[in-house]
VOPAGU-2260 file (C-alpha; in pm, 1 decimal, decimal comma):
REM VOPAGU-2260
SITE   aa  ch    i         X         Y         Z
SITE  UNK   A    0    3672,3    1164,0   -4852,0
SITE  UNK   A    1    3949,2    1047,1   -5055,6
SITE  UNK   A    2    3990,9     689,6   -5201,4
SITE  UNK   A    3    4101,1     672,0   -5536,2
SITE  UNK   A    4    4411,1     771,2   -5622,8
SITE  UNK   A    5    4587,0     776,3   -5960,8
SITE  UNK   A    6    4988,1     776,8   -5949,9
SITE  UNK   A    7    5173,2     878,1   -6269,0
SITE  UNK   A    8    5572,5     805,5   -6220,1
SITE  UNK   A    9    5460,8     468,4   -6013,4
SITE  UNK   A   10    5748,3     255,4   -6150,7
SITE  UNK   A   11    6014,3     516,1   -6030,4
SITE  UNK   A   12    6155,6     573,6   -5687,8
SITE  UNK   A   13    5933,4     781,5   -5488,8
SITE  UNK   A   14    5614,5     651,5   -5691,2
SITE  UNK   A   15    5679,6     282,8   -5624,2
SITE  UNK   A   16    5729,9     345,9   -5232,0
SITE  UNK   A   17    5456,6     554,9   -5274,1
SITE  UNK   A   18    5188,6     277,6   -5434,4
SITE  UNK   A   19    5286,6      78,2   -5193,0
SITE  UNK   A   20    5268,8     235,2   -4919,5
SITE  UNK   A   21    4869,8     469,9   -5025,1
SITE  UNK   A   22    4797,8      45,3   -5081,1
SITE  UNK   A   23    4881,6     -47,9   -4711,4
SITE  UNK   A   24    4659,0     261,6   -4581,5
SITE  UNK   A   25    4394,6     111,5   -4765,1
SITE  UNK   A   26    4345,0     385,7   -5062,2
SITE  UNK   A   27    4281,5     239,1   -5395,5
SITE  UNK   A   28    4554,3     296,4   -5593,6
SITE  UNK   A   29    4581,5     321,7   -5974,3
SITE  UNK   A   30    4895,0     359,0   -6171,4
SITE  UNK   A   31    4942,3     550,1   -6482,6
SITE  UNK   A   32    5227,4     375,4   -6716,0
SITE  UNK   A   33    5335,0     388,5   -7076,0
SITE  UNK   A   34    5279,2       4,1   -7224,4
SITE  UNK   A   35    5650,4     -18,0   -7272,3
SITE  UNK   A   36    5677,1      -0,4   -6877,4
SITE  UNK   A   37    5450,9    -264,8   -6824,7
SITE  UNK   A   38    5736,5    -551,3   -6825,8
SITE  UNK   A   39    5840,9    -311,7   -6492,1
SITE  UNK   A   40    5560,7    -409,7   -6291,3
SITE  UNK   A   41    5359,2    -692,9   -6467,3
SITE  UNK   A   42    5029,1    -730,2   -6518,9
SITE  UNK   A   43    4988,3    -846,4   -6108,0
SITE  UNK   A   44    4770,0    -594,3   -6097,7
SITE  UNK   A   45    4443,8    -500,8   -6260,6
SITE  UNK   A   46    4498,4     -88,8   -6127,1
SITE  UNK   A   47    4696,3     -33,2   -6410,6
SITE  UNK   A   48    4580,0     250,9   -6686,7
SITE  UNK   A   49    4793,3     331,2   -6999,0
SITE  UNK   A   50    4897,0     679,0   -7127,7
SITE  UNK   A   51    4788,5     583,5   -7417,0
SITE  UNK   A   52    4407,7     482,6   -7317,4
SITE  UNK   A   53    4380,9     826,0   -7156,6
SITE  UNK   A   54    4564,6    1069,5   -7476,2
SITE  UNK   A   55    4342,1     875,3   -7740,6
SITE  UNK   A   56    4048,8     722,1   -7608,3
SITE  UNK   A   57    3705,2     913,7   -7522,1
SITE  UNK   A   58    3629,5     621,2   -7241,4
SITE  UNK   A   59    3933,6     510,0   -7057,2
SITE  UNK   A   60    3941,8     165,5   -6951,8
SITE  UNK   A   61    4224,9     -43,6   -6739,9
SITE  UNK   A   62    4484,3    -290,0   -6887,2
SITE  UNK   A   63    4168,6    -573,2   -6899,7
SITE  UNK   A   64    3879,4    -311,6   -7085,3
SITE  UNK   A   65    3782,0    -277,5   -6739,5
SITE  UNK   A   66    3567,7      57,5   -6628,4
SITE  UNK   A   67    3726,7     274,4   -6351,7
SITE  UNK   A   68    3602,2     481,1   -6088,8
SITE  UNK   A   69    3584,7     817,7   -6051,4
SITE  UNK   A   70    3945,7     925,6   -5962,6
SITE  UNK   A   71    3970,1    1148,9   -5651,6
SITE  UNK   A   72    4336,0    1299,4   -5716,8
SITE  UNK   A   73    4577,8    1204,3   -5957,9
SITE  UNK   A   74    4953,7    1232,4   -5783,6
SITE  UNK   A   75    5201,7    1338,5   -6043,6
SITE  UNK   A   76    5540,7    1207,4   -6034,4
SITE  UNK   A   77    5623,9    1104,4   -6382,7
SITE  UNK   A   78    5937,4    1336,4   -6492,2
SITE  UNK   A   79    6274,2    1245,9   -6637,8
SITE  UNK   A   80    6626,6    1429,1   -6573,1
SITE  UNK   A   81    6682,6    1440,6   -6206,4
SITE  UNK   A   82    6926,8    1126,4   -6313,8
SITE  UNK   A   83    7272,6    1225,9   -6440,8
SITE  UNK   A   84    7237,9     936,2   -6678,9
SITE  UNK   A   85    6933,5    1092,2   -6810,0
SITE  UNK   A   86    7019,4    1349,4   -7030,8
SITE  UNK   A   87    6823,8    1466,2   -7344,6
SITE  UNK   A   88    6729,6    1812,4   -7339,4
SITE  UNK   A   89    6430,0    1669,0   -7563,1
SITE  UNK   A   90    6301,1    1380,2   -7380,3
SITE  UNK   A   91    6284,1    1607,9   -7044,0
SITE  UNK   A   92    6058,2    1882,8   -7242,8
SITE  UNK   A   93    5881,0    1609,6   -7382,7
SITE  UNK   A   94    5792,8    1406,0   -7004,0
SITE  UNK   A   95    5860,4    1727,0   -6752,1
SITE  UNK   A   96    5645,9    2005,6   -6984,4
SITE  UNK   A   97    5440,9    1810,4   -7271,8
SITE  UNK   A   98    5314,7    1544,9   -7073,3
SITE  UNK   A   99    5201,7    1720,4   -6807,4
SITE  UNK   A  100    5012,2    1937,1   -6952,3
SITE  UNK   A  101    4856,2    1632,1   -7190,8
SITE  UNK   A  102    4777,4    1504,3   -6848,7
SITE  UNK   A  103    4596,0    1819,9   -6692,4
SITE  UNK   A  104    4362,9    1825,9   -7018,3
SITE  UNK   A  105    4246,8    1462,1   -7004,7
SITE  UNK   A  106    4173,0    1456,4   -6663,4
SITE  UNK   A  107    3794,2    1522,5   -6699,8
SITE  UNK   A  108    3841,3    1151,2   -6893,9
SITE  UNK   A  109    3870,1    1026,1   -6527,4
SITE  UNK   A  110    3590,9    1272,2   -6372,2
SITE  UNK   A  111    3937,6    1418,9   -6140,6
SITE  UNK   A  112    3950,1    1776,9   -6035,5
SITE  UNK   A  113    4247,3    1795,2   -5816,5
SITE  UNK   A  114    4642,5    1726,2   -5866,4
SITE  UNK   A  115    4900,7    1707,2   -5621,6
SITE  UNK   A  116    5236,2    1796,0   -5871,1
SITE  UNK   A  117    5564,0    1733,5   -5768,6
SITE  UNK   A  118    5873,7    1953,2   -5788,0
SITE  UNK   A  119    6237,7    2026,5   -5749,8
SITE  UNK   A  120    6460,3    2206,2   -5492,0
SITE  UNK   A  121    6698,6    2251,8   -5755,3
SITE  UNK   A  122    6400,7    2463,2   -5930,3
SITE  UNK   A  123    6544,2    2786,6   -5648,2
SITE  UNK   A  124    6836,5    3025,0   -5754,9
SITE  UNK   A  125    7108,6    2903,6   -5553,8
SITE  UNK   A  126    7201,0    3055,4   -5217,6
SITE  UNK   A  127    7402,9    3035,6   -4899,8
SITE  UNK   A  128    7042,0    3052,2   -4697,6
SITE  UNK   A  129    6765,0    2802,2   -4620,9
SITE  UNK   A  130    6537,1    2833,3   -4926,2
SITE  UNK   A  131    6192,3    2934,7   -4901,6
SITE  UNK   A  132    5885,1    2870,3   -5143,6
SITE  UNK   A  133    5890,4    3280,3   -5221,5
SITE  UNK   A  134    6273,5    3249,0   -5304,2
SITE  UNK   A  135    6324,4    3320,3   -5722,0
SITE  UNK   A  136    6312,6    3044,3   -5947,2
SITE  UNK   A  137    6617,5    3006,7   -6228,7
SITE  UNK   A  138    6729,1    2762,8   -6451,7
SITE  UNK   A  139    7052,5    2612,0   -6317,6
SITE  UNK   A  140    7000,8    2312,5   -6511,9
SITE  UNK   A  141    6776,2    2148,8   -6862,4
SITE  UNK   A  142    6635,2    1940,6   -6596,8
SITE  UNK   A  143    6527,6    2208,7   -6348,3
SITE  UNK   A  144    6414,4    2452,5   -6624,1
SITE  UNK   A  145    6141,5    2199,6   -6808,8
SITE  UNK   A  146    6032,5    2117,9   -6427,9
SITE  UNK   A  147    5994,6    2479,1   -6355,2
SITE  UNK   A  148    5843,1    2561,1   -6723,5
SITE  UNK   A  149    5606,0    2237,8   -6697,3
SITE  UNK   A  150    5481,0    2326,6   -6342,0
SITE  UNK   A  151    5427,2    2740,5   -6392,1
SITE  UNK   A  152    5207,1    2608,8   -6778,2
SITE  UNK   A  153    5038,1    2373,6   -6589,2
SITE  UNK   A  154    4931,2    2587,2   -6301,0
SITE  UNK   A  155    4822,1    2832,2   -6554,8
SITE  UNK   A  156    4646,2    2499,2   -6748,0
SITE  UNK   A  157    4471,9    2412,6   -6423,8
SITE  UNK   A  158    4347,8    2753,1   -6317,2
SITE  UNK   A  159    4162,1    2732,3   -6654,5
SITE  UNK   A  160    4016,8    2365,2   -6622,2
SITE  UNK   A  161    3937,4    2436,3   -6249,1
SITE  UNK   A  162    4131,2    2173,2   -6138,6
SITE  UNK   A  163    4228,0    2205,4   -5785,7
SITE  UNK   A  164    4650,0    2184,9   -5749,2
SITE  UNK   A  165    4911,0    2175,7   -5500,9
SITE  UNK   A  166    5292,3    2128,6   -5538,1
SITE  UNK   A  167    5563,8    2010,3   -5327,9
SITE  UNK   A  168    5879,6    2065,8   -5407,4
SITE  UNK   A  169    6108,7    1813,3   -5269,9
SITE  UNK   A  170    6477,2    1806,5   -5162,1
SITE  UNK   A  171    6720,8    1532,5   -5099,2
SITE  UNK   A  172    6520,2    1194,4   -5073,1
SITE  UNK   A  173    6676,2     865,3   -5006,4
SITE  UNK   A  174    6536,1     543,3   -4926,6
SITE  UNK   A  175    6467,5     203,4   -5028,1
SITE  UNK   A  176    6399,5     145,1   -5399,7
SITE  UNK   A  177    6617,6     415,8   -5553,8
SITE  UNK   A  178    6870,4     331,2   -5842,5
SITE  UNK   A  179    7177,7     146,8   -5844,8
SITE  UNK   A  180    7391,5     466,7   -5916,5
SITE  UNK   A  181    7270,4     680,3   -5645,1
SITE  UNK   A  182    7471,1     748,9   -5297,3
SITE  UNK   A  183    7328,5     489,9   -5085,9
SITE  UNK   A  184    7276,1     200,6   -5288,0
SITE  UNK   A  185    7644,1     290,1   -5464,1
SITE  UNK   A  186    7846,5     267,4   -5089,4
SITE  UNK   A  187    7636,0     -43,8   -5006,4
SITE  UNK   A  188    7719,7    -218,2   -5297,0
SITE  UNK   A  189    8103,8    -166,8   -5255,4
SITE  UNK   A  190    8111,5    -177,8   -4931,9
SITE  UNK   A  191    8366,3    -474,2   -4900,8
SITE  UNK   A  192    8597,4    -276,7   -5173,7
SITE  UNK   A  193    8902,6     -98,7   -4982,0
SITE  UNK   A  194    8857,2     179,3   -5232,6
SITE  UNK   A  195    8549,3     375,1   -5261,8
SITE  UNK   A  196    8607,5     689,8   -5450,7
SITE  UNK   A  197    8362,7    1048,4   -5390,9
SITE  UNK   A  198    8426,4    1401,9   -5469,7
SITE  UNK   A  199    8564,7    1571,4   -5205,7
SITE  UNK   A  200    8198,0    1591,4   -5008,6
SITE  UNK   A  201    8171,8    1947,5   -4931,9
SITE  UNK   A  202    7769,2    1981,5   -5051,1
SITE  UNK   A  203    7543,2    2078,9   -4766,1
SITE  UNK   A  204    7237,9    1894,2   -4828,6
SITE  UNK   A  205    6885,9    1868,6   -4682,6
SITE  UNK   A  206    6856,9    1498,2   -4708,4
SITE  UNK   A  207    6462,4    1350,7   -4589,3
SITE  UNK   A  208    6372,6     962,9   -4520,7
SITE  UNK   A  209    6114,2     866,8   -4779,2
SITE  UNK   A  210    5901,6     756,2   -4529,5
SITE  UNK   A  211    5895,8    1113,5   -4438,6
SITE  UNK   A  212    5818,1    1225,8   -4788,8
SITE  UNK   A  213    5531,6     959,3   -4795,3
SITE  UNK   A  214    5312,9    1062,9   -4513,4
SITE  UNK   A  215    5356,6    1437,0   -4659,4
SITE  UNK   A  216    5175,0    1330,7   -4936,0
SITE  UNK   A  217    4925,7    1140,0   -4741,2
SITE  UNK   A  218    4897,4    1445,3   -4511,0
SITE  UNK   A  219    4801,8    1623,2   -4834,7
SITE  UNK   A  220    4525,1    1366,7   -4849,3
SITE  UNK   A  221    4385,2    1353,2   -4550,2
SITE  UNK   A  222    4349,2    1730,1   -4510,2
SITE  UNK   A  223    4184,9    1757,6   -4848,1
SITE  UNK   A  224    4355,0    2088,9   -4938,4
SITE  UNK   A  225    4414,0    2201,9   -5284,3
SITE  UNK   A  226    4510,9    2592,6   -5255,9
SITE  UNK   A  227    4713,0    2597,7   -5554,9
SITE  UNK   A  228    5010,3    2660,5   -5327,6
SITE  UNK   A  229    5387,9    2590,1   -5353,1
SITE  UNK   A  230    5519,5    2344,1   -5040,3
SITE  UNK   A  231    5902,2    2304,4   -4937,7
SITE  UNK   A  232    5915,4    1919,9   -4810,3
SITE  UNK   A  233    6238,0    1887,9   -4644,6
SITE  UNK   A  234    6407,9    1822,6   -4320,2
SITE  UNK   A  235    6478,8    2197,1   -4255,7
SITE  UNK   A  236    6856,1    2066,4   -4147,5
SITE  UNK   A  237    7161,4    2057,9   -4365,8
SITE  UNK   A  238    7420,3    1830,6   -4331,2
SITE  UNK   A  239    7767,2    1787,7   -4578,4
SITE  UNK   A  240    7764,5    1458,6   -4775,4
SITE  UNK   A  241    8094,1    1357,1   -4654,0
SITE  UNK   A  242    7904,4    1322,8   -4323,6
SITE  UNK   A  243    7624,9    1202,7   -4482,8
SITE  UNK   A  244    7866,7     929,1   -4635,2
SITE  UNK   A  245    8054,0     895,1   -4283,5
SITE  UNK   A  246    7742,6     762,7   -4129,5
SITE  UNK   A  247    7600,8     560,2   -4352,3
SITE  UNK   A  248    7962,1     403,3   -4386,1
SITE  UNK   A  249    7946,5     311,5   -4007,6
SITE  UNK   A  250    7604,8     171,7   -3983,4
SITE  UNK   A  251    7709,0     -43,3   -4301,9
SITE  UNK   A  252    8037,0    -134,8   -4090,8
SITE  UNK   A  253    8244,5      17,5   -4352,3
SITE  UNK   A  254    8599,6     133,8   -4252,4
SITE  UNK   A  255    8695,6     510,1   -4290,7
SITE  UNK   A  256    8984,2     405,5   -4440,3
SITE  UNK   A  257    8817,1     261,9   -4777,8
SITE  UNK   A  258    8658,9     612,4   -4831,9
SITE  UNK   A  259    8861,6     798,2   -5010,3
SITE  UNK   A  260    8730,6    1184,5   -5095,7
SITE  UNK   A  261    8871,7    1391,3   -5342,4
SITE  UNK   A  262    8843,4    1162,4   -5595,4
SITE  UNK   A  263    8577,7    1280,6   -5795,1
SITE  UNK   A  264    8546,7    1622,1   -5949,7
SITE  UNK   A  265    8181,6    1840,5   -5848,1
SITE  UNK   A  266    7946,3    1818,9   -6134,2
SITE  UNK   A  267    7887,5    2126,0   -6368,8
SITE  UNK   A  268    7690,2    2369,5   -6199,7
SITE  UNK   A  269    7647,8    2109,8   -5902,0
SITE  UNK   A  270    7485,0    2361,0   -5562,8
SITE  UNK   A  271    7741,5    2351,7   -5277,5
SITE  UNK   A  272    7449,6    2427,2   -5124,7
SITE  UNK   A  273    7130,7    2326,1   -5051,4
SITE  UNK   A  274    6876,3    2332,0   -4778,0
SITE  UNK   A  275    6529,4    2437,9   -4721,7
SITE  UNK   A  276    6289,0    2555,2   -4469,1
SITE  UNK   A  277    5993,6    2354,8   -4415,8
SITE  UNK   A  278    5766,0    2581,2   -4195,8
SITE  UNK   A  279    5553,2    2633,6   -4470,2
SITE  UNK   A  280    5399,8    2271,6   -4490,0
SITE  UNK   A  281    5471,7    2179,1   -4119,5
SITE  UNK   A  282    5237,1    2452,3   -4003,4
SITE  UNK   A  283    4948,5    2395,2   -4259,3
SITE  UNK   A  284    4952,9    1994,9   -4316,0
SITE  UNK   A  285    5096,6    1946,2   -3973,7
SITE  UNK   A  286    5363,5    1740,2   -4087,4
SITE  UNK   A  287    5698,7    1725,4   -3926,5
SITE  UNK   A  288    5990,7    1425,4   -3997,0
SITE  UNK   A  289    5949,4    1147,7   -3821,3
SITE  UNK   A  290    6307,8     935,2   -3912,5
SITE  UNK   A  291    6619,7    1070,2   -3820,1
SITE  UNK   A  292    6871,7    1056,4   -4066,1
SITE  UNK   A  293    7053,4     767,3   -3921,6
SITE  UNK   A  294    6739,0     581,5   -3879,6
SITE  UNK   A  295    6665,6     604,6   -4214,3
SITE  UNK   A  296    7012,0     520,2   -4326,1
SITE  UNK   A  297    6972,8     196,9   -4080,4
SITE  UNK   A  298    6633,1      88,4   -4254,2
SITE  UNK   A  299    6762,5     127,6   -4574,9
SITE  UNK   A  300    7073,6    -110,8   -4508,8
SITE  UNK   A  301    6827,3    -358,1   -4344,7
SITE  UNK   A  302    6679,3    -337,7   -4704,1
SITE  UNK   A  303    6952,1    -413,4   -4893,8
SITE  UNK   A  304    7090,6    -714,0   -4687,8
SITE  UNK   A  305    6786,1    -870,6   -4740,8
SITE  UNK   A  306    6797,4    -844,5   -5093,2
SITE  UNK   A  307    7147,3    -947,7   -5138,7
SITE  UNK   A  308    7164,5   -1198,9   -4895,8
């Protein structure tokens, strides 16, 4: 049975709602930070190990010289790049390909044998079709390379250590907790401005809840599998931004008129589009999405009134 979980990435998006969340079902959760992150999350609590005890100690110890128990599965999400703002070629080798693999080889510090690692759908050669986990893998982008790079090493790393692995490769999350400058948060915090500028919208997009995201890796958990396979976790359903924007603009009571599309040119090498088929990890974790999208959208407004009210 599975109880102790270690969480690298925990100060991010989909690590933060994913502590607390593994916390509420009652797992005991440790986080993995760098001691320059600890002024993110305090010292509130004593689950807390550092990179740094794990690289260069031979006994790893928590924040207060504490012993730990034996860690059941570590949950990788620490990575860098999938921001716009972030943006050295350098750092992402250094997070998305070194530190994994420093990771995978000091895991017998915390008596571990199984990793769930996390992915990219922008890891998949672009195409007009729903991607699926046997489609080719390219490098559209620095950011997509070291995650594809860092993952195929450290399968190769893991297979050698006999540490048990699984990936899922994510899509489109949104949710509560994500950055300032992302899509949501962005239209919610102008919403009272008559001009909110976008690119023209066109993306299709396979955009999932978090919540949904969450119990996948719970799922992943509960069933106890580790077959060293690749998972697509996604709604299976594409929709354009513009409509993504559209109804997230009318649960947030925001008039059409202050959306104004066209604005903005595409990124560089930006996929028009982008959807993927989930059958793979619905049929094997028995996992489905629970939220539709404007559900979602709904629970993350509720969020964000109450923290600007």
């Amino acid at each position: 049975m599975i109880k102790n979980v270690l969480i690298t990435g925990g100060t991010g998006f989909i690590g933060g709602n994913l502590y607390s969340y593994l916390k509420s079902r009652s797992y005991n959760v440790f986080l993995l930070v760098r001691n320059s992150n600890l002024k993110n999350i305090g010292k509130k609590n004593k689950n807390i190990i550092l990179w740094e005890e794990l690289f260069n100690k031979e006994k790893v110890l928590d924040i207060y010289g504490n012993d730990i128990p034996k860690i059941d599965v570590v949950i990788h999400l620490a990575s860098y790049g999938v921001n716009p703002v972030e943006d050295s070629l350098e750092k992402m080798m250094d997070v998305n390909i070194n530190l994994t693999l420093k990771l995978l080889k000091n895991m017998f510090k915390l008596n571990c044998k199984k990793i769930i690692f996390t992915g990219t759908a922008l890891e998949y050669k672009y195409k007009t079709e729903k991607l699926v986990e046997s489609d080719e893998i390219h490098g559209n982008t620095y950011y997509s390379a070291t995650k594809s790079s860092g993952l195929l090493l450290a399968e190769c790393i893991a297979n050698k250590l006999e540490i048990d692995a699984i990936t899922l490769r994510v899509f489109n999350i949104f949710g509560e907790k994500e950055k300032d400058n992302k899509l949501l948060p962005s239209l919610f915090k102008n919403k009272d401005e008559k001009y909110i500028p976008f690119s023209k919208g066109e993306q299709i997009k396979d955009f999932l809840y978090i919540k949904d995201l969450l119990l996948a890796y719970e799922k992943v958990l509960i069933k106890d599998i580790f077959d060293n396979g690749i998972y697509n976790v996604c709604s299976g359903k594409g929709i354009s931004v513009k409509e993504f924007i559209i109804l997230a603009s009318k649960v947030a009571n925001i008039p059409f008129s202050s959306l104004k599309f066209g604005e903005y040119e595409y990124r560089i090498g930006e996929p028009m589009y982008i959807v993927g088929n989930n059958e793979k990890f619905s049929s094997k974790f028995e996992w489905s999405p629970k939220y539709k999208l404007e559900e979602g959208i709904k629970l993350v407004y509720q969020e964000y009134q109450k923290e600007f009210k």
